[in-house]
N, C-alpha and C positions, 0 to 999 in steps of 0.2 A: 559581694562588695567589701572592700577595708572597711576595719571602725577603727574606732580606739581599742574594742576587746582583742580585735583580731592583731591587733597591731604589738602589743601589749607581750614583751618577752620576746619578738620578733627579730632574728638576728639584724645588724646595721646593714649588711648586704641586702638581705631583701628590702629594706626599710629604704637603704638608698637606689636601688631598683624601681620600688615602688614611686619614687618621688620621679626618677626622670620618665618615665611610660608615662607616668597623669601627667606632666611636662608636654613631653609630647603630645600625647592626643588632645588635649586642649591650643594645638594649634589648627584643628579641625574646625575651629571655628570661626577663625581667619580665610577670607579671600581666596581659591575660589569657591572653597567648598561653604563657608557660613552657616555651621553645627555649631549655633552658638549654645546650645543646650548641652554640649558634650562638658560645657566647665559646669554644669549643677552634678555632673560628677566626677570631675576631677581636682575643684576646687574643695570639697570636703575633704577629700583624699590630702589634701595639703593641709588641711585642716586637725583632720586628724594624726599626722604627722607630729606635729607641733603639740599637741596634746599628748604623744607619746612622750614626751621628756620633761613633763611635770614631777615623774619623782628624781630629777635631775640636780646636782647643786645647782645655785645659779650661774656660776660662768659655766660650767657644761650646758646646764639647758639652750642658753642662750648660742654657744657654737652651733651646737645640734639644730637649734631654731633656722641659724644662719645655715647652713648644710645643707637641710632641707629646701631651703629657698632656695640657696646657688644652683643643687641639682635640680630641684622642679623650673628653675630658668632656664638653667643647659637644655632640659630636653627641649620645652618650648622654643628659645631661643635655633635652636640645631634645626629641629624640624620645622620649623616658621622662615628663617633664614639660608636655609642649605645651595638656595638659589645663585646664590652671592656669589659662589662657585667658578659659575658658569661664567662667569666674567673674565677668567684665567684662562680659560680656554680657547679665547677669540685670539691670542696671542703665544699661544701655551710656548712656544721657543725661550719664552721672555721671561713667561708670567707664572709658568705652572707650577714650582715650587713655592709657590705662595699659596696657595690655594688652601692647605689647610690652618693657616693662619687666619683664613677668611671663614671658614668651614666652622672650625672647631676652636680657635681663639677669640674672634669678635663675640661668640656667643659667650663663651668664659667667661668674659671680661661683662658681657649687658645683665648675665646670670647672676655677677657682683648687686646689681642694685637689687633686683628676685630676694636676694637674699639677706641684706641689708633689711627690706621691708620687712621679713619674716624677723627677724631678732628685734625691731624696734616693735613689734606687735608682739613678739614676746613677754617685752619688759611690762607689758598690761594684760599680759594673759589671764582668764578667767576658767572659771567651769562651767558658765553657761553663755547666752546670746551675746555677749557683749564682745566677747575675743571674734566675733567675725564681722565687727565693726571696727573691732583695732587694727584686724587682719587689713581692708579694706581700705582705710587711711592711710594705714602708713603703707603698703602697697603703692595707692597714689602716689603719695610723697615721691616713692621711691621713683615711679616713674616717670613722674616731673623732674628728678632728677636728671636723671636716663637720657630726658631730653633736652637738658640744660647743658651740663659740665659736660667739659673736654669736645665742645664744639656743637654737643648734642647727639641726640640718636633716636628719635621716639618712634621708629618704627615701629608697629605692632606691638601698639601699645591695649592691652586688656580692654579700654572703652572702645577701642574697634569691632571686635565682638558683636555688640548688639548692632553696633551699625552699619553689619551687612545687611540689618533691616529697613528699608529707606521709615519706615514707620518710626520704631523707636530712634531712629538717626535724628528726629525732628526734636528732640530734646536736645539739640544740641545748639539750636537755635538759643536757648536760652541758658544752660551749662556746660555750652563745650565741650568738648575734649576731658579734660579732669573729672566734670561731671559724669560723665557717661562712665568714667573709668570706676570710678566710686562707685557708683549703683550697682555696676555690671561683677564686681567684684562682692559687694555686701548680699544682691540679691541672690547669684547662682551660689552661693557658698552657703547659705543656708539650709541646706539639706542636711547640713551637718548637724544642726540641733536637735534631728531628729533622734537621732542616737545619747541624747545628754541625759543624765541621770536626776530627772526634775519630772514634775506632774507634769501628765497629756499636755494639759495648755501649754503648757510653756516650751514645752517641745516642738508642739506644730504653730505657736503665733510667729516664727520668725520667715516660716515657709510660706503661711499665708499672707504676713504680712506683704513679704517680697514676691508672691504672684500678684497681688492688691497694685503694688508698684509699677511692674510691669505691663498690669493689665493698661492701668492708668496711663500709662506711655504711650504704648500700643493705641489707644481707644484716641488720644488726644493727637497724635501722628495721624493715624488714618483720618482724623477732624478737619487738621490742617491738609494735608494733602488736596482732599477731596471739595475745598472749599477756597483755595488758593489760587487765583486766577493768574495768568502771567503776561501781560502786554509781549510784542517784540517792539524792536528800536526801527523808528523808520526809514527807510530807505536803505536798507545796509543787506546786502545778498553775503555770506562769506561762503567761503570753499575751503576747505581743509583738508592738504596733501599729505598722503599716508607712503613713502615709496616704499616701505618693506625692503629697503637697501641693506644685503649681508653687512657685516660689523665688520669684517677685516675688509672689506671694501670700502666701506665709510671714511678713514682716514690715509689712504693713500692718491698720494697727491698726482701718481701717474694712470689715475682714475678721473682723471677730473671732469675731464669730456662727457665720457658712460657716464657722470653720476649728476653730469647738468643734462644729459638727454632724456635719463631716467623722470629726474625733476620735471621737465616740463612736458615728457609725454602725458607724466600722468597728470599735471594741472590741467592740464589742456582736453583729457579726456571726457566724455560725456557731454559732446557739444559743443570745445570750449570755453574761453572766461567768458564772452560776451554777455554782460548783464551782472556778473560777477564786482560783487564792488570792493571787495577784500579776499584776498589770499593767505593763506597760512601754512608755512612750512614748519617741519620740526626743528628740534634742538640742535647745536652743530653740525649745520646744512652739508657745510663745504668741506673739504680736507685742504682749505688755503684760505690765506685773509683776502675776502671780496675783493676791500677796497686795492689790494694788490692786484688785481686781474681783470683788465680793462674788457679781455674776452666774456668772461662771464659775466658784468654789469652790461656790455652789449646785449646778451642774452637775454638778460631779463628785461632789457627796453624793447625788444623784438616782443618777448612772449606778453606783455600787459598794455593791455587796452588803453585808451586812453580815460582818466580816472580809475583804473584800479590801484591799489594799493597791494603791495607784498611787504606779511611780516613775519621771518624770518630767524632761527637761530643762526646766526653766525660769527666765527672767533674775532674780536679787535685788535689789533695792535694800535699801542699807545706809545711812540719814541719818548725814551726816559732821557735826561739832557748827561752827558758824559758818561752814557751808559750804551757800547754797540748793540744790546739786545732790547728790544724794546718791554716794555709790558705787552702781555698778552691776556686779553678779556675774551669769559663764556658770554655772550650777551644775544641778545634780542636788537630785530634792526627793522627799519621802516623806510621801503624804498617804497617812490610813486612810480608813473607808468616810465618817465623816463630816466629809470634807477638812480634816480637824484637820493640823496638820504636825507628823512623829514623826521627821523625818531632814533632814540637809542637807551637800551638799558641794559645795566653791566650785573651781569650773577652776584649777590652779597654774601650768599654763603656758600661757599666749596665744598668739595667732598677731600674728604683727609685722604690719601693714599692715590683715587681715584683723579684730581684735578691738583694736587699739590702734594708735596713729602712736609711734613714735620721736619725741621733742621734739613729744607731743600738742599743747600751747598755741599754739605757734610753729607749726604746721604748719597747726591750727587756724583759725590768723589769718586764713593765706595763702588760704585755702576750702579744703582738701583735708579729707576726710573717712575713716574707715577703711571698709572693704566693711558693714560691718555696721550702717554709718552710723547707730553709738551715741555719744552728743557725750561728747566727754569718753573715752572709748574705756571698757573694761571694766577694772576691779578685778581683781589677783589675791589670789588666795588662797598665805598663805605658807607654808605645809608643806602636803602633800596626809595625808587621814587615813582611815581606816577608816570606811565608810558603815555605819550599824546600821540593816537591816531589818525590820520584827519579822517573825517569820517563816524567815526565813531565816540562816544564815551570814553575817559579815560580808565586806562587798564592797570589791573597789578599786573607787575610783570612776574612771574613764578618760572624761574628756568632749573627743572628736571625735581631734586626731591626738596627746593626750597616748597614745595607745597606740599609737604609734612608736617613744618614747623608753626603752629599756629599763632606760636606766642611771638613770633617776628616776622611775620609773613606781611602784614597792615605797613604800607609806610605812616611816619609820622604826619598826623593830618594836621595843616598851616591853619588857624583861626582864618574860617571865609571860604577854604577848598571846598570846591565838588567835593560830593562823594564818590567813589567810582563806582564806575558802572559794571566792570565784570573782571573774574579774575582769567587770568592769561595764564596758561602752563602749556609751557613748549619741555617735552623730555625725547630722552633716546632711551629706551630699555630694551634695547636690541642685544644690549652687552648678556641679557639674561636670556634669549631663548625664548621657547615655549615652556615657562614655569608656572610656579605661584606669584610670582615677582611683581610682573605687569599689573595683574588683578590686584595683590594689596595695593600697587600705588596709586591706578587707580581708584579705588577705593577710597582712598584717604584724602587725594583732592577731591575727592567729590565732597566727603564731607567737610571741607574746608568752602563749599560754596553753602551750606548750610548754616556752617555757625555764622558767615556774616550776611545772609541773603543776596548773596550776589551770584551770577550766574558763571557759569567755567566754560572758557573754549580752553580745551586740552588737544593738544596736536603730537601725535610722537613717532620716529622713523616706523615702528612697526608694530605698533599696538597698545594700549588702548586709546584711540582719539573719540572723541566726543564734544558735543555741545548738552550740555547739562544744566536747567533751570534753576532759578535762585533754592528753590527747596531738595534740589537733587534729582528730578526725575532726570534722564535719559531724554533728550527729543533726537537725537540721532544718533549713532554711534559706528565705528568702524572696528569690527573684533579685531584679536589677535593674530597676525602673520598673513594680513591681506592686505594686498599691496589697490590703491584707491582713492577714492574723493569721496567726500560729505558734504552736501551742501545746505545750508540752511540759513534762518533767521539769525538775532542774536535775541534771546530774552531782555527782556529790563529787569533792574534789580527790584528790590522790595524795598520798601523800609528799615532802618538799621534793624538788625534785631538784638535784643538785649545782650548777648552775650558780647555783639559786635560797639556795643555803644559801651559796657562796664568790664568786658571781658574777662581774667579770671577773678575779678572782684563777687564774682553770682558763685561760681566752686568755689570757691574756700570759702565763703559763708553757708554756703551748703555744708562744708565736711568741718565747718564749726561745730553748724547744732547738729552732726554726728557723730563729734568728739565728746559733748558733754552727755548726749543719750547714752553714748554707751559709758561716759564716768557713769552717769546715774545706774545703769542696770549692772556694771562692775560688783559698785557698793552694794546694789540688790544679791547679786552672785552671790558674793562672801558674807553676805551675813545669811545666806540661806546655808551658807555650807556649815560656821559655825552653828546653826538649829537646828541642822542633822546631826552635829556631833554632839 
């Protein structure tokens, strides 16, 4: 294993070698595989990195600090993200020379904040326990970053790690996202004390402290789990359609027939609706605007019963007044049996490149087009709001990775509102394939029904759809690249739970009184060091 000795004289090649391989396999711990135990040793490995440039001046040390982090990002970032890819390829005529822009630039660019966190944990570096609590915070920091500026990004973000474990994911009920991120980062990084130049004790209390931690998670998860009972909502049957429809098939318009037969063979399958009280299609159903196409609203008053309900991704257009193109909305749609529309809610946050260009007109000119190759790119919607079903509970609406973002995923609740009853994610990650892709996104709406206790219908063209309970279990599921129906109840929510009633107000006072432990055991570090000299 690296230490500091071994590291110590180390040419910068191996040294920046080393950083992106621990980069790397520390994304083994991410979705599908969940080794979240591979970062207690590859976060040392970063650890000690950063300890090699202690006899450094300080703006060397601190580049090097930064170095180290940008490459232990790239590699994480590279290997966590490579899937990205495959999204160039559903159109490669188009698309393919962008591909490494996607590959190997987005990661560049998310490896910036990796490495940002590593020099701002610099500037409090110590020589014992206390640099891998600074490591840790400002880490967070960085990631909160990550997933604020320039639109956001918090993909596979470090607290995802332990929350491949639906056990320790139950801390999230109470610190979120940010929380999870801080723990999971202070506690696997701890094995790096082992190697510090200090008595027995004080070498091994940061490892046992952080299994103590752990355990305590673990023990307090499996508590709640196993003692959480979950009502469903009465009277509500839903059905949720998976058509596994190819990607370069999905948005051509002289498809539209094959991709409404598609649709309602497979709704229709297992019996059909009869007794079905709601239906659930995925993210951009159609390769046309509905409301344009009186044939396929026919369709759907033929295929539903009388009282069911179908809800639906499908694009909006919105006539803009002196303007021949109208707005074009990603949104959610709620038609009854006789496809009348009783609900609507517009996507708030887009994807950059993916649903719109930066400097659309200008970039427009040049030929460049976004993935979705809708001109003029997609309209947002300016507040996200409560979706009315009838039938049901009101929903968040989450259309494809708004349910990533946890810090704006909540609409604003009016003094008096319901609370709502369950979160709604309609995606398409068909654009990725058979990847890691699906599984982390999965993954992270799930835990988005954790931190607020609320239950998820997740519906996507081709993998992963599920109905998942307020604390995360699984009550039904349809894998990846099978084409099918889910049928089930809907759980009720729980009670707010704290993170969902104070939200990041619980993490940052957690990585308060983590900022002042490790001032205190800093000032313990250095005045140990001056009593050895």
């Amino acid at each position: 294993m690296l230490t500091p000795a071994s590291l110590h004289g180390t040419p910068a090649l191996w040294r920046a070698l080393a950083a992106l391989v621990a980069g790397a396999l520390s994304a083994f711990a991410l979705p599908p595989f969940g080794l979240w135990p591979v970062l207690a040793l590859t976060l040392p490995v970063l650890v000690f990195l950063i300890d090699a440039t202690r006899e450094l001046p300080p703006r060397r040390a601190l580049a090097a600090a930064f170095a180290a982090g940008w490459l232990f990002g790239m590699g994480y970032f590279v290997a966590g993200l490579w899937w990205i890819g495959m999204a160039f390829l559903v159109q490669a005529d188009a698309f393919l020379w962008l591909m490494p822009f996607a590959v190997i630039g987005l990661p560049a660019y998310l490896a910036l904040y990796t490495g940002l966190g590593c020099a701002l944990a610099r500037l409090a570096w110590s020589p014992g326990p206390a640099r891998l609590l600074f490591l840790a915070l400002a880490l967070t920091v960085a990631e909160w970053l990550r997933g604020t500026l320039l639109t956001g990004f918090p993909w596979n973000d470090f607290g995802y790690a332990l929350a491949t474990d639906l056990r320790f994911a139950q801390a999230a009920a109470v610190i979120g996202l940010p929380g999870l991120c801080v723990v999971t980062l202070a506690a696997l990084a701890s094995p790096a004390a082992l190697f510090d130049a200090a008595p027995a004790g004080r070498r091994h209390g940061p490892l046992m402290l952080a299994v103590a931690v752990l355990a305590g998670m673990w023990g307090w998860g499996q508590y709640r789990l196993a003692t959480t009972e979950v009502g469903t909502v009465a009277g509500a049957r839903l059905r949720l359609m998976q058509p596994d429809l190819p990607q370069d098939q999905k948005f051509r318009y002289d498809a539209r027939r094959s991709v409404m037969d598609l649709y309602v063979a497979t709704s229709e399958s297992q019996g059909g609706l009869a007794g079905v009280t709601h239906l659930f299609w995925p993210e951009s159903a159609f390769p046309f605007l509905i409301d344009h196409e009186p044939e396929a609203l026919s369709r759907l008053a033929a295929m539903l019963p009388p009282g069911t309900i179908l809800v639906t991704g499908a694009a909006r257009g919105e006539p803009v007044p002196g303007r021949a193109r109208p707005d074009v909305f990603n949104s959610l749609r709620v038609f009854d049996s006789t496809a009348t529309l009783r609900g609507n809610a517009d996507k708030v946050h887009l994807v950059p490149f993916g649903e719109y260009l930066p400097f659309q007109e200008t970039l427009e000119s040049l030929g460049l087009e976004s993935l979705t190759r809708q001109r003029g790119g997609f309209a947002a919607a300016p507040t996200r709001a409560l979706l009315a079903i009838p039938g049901l509970p009101p929903a968040v609406p989450l259309i494809c990775y708004e349910a990533i973002l946890p810090d704006e995923m909540m609409p604003a609740a009016a003094p008096g509102a319901p609370r709502p009853g369950f979160l709604l994610n309609v995606s398409n990650d068909a654009w990725f394939g058979q990847t890691p892709g699906p599984y982390q996104h999965f993954e992270q709406a799930r835990l988005r029904a954790v931190e607020q206790g609320l239950p998820l219908i997740r519906v996507t063209n081709n993998g992963i759809s599920a109905i998942v309970d307020p604390v995360g279990r699984i009550v039904g599921m349809l894998p990846l690249g099978v084409k099918g129906v889910l049928d089930g109840a809907l759980p009720e929510p729980l009670p707010a739970t704290l993170y969902a009633t104070y939200g990041n107000k619980i993490p940052w006072f957690l990585m308060l009184v983590l900022a002042i432990a490790a001032i205190v055991l800093r000032r313990r570090d250095m005045h140990a060091v001056i009593d050895r000299r």
